[in-house]
N, CA, C and O atoms as a GROMACS GRO file, in nm:
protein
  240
    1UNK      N    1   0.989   2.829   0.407
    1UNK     CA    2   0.866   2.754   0.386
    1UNK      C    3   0.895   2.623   0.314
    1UNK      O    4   0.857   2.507   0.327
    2UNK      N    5   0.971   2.682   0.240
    2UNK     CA    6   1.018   2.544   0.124
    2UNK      C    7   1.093   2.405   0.234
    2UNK      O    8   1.087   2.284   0.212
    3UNK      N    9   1.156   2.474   0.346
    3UNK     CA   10   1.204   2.375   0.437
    3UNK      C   11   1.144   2.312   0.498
    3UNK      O   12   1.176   2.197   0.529
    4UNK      N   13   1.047   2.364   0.531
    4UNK     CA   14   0.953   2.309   0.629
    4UNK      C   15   0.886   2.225   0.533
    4UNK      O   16   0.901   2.110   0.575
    5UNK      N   17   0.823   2.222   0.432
    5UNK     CA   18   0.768   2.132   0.376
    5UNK      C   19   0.832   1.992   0.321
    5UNK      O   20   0.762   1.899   0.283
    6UNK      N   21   0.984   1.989   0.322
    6UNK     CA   22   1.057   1.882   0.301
    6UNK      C   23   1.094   1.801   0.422
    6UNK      O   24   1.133   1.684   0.424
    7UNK      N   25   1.076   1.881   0.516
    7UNK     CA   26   1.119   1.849   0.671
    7UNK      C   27   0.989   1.761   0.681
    7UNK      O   28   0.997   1.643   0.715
    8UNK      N   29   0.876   1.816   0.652
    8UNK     CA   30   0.734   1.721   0.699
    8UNK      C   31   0.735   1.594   0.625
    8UNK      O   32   0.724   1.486   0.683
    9UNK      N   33   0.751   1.608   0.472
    9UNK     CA   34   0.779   1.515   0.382
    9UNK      C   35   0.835   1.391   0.442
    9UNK      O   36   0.772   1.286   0.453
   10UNK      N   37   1.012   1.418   0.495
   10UNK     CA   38   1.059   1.301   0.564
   10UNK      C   39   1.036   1.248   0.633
   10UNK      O   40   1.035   1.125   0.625
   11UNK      N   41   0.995   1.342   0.774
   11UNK     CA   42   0.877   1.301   0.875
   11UNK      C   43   0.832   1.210   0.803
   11UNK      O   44   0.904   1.110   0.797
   12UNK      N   45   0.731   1.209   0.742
   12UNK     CA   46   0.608   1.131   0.696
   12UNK      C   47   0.642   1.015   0.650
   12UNK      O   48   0.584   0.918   0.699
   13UNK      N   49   0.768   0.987   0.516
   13UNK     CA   50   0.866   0.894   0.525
   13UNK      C   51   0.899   0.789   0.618
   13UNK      O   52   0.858   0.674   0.630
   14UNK      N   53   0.971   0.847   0.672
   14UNK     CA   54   1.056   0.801   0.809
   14UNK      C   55   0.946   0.707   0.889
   14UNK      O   56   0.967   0.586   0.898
   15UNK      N   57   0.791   0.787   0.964
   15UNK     CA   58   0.728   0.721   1.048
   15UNK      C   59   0.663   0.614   0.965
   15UNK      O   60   0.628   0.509   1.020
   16UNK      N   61   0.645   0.634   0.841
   16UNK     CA   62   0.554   0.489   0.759
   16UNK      C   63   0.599   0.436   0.717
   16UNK      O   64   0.533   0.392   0.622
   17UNK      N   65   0.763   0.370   0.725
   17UNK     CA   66   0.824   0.324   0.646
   17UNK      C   67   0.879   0.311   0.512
   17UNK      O   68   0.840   0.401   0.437
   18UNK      N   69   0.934   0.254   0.476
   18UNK     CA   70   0.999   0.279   0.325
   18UNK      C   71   0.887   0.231   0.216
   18UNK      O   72   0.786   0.167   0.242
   19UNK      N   73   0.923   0.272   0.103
   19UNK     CA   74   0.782   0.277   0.007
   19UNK      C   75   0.777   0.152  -0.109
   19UNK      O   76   0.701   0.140  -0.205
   20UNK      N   77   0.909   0.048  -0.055
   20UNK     CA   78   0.905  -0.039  -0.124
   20UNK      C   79   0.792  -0.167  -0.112
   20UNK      O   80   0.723  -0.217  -0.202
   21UNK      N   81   0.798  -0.196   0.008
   21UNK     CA   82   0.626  -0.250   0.036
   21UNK      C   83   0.515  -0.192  -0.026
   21UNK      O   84   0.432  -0.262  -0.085
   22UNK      N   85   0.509  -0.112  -0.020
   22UNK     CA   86   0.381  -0.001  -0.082
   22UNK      C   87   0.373  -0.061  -0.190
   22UNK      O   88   0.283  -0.141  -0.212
   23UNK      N   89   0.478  -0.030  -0.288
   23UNK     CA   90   0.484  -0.045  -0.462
   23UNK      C   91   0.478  -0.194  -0.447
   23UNK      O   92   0.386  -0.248  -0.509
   24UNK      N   93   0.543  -0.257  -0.390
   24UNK     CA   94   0.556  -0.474  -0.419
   24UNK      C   95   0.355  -0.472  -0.399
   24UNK      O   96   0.296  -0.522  -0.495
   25UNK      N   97   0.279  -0.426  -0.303
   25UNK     CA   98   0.151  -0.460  -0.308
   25UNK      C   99   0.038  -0.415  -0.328
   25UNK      O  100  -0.071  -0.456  -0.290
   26UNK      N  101   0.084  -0.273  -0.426
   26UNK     CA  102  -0.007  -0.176  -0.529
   26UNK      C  103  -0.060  -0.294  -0.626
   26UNK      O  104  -0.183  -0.301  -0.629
   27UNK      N  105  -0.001  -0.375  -0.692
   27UNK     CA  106  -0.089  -0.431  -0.807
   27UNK      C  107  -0.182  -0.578  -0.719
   27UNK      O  108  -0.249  -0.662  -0.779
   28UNK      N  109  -0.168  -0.576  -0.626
   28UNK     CA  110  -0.241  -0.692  -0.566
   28UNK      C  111  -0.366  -0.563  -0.498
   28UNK      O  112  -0.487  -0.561  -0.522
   29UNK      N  113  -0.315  -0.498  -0.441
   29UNK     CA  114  -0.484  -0.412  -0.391
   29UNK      C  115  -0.495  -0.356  -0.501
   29UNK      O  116  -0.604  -0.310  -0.464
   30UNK      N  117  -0.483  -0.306  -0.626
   30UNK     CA  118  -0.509  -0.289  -0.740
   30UNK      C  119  -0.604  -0.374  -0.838
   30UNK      O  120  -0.698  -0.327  -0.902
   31UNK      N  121  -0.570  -0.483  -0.840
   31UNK     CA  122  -0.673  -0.585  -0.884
   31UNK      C  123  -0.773  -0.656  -0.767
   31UNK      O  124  -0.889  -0.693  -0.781
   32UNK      N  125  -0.692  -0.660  -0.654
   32UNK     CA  126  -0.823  -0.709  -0.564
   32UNK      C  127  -0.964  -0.579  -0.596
   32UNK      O  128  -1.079  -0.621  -0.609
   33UNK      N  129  -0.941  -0.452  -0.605
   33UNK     CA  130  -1.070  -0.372  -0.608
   33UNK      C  131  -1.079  -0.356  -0.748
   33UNK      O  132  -1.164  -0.266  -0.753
   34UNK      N  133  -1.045  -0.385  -0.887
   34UNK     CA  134  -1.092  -0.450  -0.980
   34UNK      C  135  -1.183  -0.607  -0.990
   34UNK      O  136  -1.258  -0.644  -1.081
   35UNK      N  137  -1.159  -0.652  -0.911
   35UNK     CA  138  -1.231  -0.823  -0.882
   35UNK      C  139  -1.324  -0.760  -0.793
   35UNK      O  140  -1.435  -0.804  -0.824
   36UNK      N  141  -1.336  -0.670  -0.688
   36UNK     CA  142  -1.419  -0.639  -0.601
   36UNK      C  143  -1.574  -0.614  -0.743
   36UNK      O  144  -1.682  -0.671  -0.747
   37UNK      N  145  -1.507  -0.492  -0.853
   37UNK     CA  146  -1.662  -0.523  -0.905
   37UNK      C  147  -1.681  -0.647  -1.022
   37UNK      O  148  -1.776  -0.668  -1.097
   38UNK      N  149  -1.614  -0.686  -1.014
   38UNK     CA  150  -1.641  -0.816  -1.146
   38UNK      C  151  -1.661  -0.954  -1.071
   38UNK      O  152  -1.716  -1.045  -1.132
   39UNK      N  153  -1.615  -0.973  -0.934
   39UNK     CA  154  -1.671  -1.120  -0.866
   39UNK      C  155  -1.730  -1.058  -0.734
   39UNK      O  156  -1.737  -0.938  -0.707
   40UNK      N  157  -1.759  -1.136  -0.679
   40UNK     CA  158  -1.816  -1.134  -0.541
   40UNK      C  159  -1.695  -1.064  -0.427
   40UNK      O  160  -1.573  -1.079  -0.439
   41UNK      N  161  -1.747  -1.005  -0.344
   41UNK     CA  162  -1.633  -0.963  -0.226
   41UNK      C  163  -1.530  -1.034  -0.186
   41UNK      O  164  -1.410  -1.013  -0.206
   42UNK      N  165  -1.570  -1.100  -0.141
   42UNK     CA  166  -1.450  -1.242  -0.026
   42UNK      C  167  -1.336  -1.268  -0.138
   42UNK      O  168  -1.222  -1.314  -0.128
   43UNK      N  169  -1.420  -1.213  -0.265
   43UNK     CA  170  -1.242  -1.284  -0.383
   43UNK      C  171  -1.184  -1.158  -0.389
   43UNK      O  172  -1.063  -1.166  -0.369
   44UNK      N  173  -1.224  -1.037  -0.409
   44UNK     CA  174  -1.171  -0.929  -0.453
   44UNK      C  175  -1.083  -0.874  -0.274
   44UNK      O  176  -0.970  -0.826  -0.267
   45UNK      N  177  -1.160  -0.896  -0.175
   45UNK     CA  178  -1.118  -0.844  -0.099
   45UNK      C  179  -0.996  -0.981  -0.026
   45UNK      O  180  -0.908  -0.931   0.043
   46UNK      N  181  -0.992  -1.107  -0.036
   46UNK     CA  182  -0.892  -1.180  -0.048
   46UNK      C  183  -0.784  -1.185  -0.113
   46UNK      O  184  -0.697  -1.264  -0.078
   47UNK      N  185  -0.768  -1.110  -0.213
   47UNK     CA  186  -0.691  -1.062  -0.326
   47UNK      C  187  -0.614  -0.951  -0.240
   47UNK      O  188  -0.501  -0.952  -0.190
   48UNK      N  189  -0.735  -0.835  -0.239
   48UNK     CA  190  -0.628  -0.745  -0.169
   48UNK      C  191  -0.561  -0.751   0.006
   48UNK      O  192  -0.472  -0.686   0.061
   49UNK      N  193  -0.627  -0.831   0.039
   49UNK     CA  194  -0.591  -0.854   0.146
   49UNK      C  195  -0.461  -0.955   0.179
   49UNK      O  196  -0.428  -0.983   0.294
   50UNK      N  197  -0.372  -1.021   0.021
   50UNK     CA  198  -0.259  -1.075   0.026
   50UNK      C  199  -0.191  -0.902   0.004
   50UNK      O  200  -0.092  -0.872   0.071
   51UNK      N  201  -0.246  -0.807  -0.083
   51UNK     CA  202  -0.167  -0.675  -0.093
   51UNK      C  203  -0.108  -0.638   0.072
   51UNK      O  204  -0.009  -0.573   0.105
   52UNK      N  205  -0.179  -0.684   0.130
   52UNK     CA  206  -0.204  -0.577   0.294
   52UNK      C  207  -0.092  -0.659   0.356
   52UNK      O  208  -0.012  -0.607   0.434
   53UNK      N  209  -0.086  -0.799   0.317
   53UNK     CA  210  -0.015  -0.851   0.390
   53UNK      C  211   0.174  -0.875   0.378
   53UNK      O  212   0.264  -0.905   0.457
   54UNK      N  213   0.163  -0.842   0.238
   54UNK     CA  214   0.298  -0.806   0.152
   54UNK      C  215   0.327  -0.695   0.225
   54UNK      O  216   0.414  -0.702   0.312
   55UNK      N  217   0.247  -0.558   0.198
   55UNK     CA  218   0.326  -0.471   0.271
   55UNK      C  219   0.326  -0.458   0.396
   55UNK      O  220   0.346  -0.339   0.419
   56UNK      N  221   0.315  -0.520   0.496
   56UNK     CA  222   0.343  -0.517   0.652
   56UNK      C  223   0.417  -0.640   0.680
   56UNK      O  224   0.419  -0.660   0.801
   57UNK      N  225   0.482  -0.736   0.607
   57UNK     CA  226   0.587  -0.859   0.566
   57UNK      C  227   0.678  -0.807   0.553
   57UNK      O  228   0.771  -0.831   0.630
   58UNK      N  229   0.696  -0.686   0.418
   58UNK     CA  230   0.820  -0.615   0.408
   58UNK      C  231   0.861  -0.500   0.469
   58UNK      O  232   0.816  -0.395   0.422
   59UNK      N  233   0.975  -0.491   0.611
   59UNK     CA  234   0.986  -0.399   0.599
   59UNK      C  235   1.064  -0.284   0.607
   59UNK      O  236   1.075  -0.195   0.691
   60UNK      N  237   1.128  -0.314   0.477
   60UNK     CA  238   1.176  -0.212   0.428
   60UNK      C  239   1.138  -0.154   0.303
   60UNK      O  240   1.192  -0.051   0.263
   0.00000   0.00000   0.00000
């Protein structure tokens, strides 16, 4: 059981790429949906939408 669940793990890995993109554009969609409630949309979601674009830029 224990195999199979590490086997899916990598799977899951493997098909979404490496997790360094992820982490480089956690603090940009992180504060874009912090600005989402303190300014208007178009800034908060322009914010995170440089996050979105970091991680599909990097990829590895």
């Amino acid at each position: 059981m224990k195999l199979k669940i590490i086997l899916l793990s990598l799977i899951a890995l493997l098909f979404s790429g490496c997790i360094v993109g992820t982490v480089v554009a956690l603090p940009f969609k992180a504060v874009g949906a912090v600005t989402n409630v303190i300014a208007p949309d178009v800034v908060g979601d322009s914010i995170s939408g440089v996050g979105t674009v970091i991680d599909t830029a990097i990829p590895f």
